[in-house]
NUTIVO-203657 format. One record per residue: residue number from 0; residue in three letters; x, z, y of N, C-alpha, C in turn. Coordinates in pm, whole numbers, plus 50000, padded with zeros to 5 digits. Atoms other than C-alpha are relative to their C-alpha. Layout:
REM NUTIVO-203657
NODE / n / res / n_c1 / n_c3 / n_c2 / ca_c1 / ca_c3 / ca_c2 / c_c1 / c_c3 / c_c2
NODE / NUM / ALA / X / Z / Y / X / Z / Y / X / Z / Y
...
REM end
This chain:
REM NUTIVO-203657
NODE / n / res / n_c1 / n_c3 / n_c2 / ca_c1 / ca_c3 / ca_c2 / c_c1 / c_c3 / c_c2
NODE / 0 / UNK / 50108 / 50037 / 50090 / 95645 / 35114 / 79722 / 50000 / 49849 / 49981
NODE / 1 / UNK / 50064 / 50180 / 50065 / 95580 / 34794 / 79533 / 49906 / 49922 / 50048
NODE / 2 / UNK / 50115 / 50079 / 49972 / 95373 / 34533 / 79675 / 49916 / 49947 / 49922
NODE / 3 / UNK / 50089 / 50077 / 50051 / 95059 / 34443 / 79508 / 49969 / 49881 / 49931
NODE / 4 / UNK / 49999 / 50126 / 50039 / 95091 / 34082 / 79525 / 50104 / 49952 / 50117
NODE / 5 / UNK / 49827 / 50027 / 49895 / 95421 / 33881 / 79656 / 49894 / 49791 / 50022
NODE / 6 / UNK / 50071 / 50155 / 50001 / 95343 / 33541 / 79844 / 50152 / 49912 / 49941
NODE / 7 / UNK / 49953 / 50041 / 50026 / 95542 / 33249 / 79723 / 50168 / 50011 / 50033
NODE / 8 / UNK / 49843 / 49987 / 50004 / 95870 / 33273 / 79879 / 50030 / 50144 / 49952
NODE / 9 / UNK / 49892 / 49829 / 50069 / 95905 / 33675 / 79767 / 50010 / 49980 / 49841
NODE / 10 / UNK / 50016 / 50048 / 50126 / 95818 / 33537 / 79416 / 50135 / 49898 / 50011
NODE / 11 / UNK / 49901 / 50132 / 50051 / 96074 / 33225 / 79411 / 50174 / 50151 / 50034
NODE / 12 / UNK / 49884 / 49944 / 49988 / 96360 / 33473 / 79581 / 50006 / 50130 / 49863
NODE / 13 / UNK / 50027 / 49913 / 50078 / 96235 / 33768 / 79312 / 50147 / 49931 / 49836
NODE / 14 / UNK / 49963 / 50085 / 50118 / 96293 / 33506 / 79054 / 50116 / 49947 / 49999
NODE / 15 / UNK / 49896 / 50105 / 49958 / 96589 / 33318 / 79219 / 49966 / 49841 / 49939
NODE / 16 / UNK / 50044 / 50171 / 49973 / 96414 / 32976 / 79196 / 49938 / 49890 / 50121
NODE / 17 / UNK / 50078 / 50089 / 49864 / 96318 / 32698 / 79447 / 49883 / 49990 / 49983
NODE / 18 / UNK / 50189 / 49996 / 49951 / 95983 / 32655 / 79609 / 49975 / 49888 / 49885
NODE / 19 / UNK / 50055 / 50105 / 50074 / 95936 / 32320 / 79422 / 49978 / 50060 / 49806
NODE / 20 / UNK / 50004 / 49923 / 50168 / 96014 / 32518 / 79041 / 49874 / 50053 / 50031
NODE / 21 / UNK / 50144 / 49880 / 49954 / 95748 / 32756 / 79183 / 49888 / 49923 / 49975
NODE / 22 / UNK / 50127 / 50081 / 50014 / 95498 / 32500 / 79225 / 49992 / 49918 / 49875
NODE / 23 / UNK / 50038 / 50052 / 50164 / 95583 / 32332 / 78893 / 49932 / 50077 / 49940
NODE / 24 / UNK / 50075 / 49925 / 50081 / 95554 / 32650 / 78762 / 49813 / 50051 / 49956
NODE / 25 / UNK / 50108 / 50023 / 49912 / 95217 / 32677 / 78939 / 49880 / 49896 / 49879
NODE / 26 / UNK / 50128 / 50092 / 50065 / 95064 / 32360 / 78783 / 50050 / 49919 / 49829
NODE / 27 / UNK / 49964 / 50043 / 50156 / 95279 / 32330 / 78396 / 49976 / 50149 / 49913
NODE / 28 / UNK / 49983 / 49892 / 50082 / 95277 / 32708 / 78292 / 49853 / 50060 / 50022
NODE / 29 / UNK / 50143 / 49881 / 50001 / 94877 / 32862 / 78242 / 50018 / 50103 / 49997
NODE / 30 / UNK / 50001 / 49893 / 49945 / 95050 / 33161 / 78195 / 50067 / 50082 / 50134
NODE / 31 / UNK / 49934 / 49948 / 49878 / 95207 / 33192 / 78525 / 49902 / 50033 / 50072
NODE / 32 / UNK / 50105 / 49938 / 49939 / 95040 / 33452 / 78703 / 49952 / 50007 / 50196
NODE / 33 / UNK / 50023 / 50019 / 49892 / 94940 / 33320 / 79029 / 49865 / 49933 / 50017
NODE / 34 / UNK / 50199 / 50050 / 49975 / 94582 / 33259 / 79185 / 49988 / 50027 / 50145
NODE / 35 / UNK / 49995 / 50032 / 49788 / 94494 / 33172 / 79589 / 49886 / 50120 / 50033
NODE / 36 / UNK / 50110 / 49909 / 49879 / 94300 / 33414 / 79801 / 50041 / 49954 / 50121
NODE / 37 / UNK / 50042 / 50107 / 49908 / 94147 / 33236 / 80053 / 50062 / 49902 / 50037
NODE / 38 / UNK / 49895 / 50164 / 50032 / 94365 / 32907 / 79984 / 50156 / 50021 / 50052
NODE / 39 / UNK / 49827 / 49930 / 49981 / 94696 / 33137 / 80030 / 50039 / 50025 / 49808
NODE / 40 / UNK / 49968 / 49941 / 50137 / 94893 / 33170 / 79650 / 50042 / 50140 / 50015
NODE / 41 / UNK / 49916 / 49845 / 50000 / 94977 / 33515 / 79544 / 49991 / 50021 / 49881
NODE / 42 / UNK / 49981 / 50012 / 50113 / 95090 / 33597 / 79262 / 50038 / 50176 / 49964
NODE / 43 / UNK / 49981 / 49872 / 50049 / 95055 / 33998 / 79123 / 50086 / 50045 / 49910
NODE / 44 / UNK / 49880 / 49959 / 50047 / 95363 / 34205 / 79077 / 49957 / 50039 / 49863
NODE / 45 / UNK / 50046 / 49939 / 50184 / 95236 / 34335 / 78726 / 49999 / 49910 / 49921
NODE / 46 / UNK / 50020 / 50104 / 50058 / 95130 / 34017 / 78593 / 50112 / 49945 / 49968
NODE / 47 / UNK / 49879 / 50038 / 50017 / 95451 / 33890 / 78680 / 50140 / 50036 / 49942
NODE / 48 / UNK / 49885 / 49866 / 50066 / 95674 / 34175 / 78534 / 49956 / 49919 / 49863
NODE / 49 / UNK / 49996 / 50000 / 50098 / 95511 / 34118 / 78244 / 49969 / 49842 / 49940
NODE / 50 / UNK / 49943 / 50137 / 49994 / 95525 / 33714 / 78265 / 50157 / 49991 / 49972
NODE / 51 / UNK / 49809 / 50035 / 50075 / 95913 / 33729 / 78265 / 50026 / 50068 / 49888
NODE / 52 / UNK / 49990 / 49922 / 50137 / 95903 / 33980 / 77984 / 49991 / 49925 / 49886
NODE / 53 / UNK / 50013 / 50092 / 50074 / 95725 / 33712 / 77818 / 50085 / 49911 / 49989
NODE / 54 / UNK / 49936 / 50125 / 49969 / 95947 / 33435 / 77923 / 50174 / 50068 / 49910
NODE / 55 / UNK / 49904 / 49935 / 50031 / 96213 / 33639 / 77793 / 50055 / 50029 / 49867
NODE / 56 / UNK / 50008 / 49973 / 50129 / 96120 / 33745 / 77471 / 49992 / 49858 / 49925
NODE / 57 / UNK / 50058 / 50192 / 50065 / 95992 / 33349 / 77390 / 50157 / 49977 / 49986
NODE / 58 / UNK / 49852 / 50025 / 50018 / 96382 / 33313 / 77468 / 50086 / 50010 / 49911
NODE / 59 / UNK / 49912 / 49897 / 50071 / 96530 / 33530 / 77266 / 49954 / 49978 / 49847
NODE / 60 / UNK / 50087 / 50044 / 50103 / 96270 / 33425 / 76975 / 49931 / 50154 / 49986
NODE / 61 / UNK / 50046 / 49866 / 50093 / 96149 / 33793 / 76926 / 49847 / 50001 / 50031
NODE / 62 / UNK / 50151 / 50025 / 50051 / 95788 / 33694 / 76977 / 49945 / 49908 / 49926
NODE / 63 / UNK / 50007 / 50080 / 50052 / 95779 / 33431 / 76762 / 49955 / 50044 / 49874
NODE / 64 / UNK / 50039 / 49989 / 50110 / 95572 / 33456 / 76451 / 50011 / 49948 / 49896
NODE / 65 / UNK / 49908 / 50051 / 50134 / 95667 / 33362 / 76096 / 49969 / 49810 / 50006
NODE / 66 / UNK / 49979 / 50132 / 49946 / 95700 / 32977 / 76087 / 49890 / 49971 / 49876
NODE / 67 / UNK / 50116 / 50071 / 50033 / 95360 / 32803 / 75943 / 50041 / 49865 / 49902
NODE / 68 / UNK / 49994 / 50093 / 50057 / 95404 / 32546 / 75678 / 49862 / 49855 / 50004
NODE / 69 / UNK / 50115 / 50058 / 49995 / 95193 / 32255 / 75741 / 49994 / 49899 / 49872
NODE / 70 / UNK / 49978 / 50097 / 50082 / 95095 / 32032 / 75506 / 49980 / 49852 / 50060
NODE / 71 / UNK / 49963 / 50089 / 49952 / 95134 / 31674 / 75555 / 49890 / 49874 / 49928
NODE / 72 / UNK / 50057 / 50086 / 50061 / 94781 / 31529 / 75491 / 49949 / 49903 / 50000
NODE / 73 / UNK / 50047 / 50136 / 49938 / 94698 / 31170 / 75410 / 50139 / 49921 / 50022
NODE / 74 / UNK / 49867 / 50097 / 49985 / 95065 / 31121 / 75379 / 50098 / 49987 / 49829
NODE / 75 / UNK / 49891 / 49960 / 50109 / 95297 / 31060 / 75084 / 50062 / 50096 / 50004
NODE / 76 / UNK / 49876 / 49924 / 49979 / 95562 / 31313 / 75031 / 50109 / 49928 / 49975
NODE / 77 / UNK / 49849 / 50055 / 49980 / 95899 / 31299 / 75174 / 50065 / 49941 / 49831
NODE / 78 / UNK / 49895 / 50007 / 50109 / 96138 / 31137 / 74950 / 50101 / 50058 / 49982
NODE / 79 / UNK / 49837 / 49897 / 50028 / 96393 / 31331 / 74747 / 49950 / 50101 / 50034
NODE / 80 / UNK / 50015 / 49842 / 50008 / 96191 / 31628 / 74770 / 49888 / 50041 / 49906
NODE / 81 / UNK / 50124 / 49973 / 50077 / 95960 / 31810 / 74516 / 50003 / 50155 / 50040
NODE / 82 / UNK / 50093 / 49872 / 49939 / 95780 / 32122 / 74563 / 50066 / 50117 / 49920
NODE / 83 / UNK / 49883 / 49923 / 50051 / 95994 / 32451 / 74476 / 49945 / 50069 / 49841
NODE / 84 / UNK / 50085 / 49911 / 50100 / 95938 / 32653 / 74137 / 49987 / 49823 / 49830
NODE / 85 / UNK / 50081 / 50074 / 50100 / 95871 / 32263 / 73924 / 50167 / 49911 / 49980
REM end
């Protein structure tokens, strides 16, 4: 049976990363699914399944949603370009 929640080193070996990645991960990624009980980290096998899933797909681009045109306001437009259709 699956454990619940893995403490840091079953997480870094899971993953094959060092303790220090871990703890980056820890305090650069919000969605990395780890949270302390009683000032121990643990980080829940589910969460985490579906954390690398994420990390995975972001990779690969297949969650990536259609690309956003911004406009550029308060600025001239680029030079050497006009707007398509004119």
């Amino acid at each position: 049976m699956i454990q619940a929640h893995l403490t840091p080193n079953q997480t870094c070996e899971l993953l094959n990363i060092d303790r220090s990645t871990f703890y980056r991960l820890i305090n650069k990624d919000p969605r990395f699914p780890a949270y302390k009980i009683g000032g121990v980290w643990r980080i829940d096998t589910t969460e985490l399944e579906a954390w690398k899933h994420n990390q995975k797909a972001r990779a690969t681009g297949k969650d990536q949603e259609p690309a956003v045109i911004k406009k550029r306001l308060g600025r001239p437009p680029l030079s050497g370009t006009s707007p398509k259709g004119k």
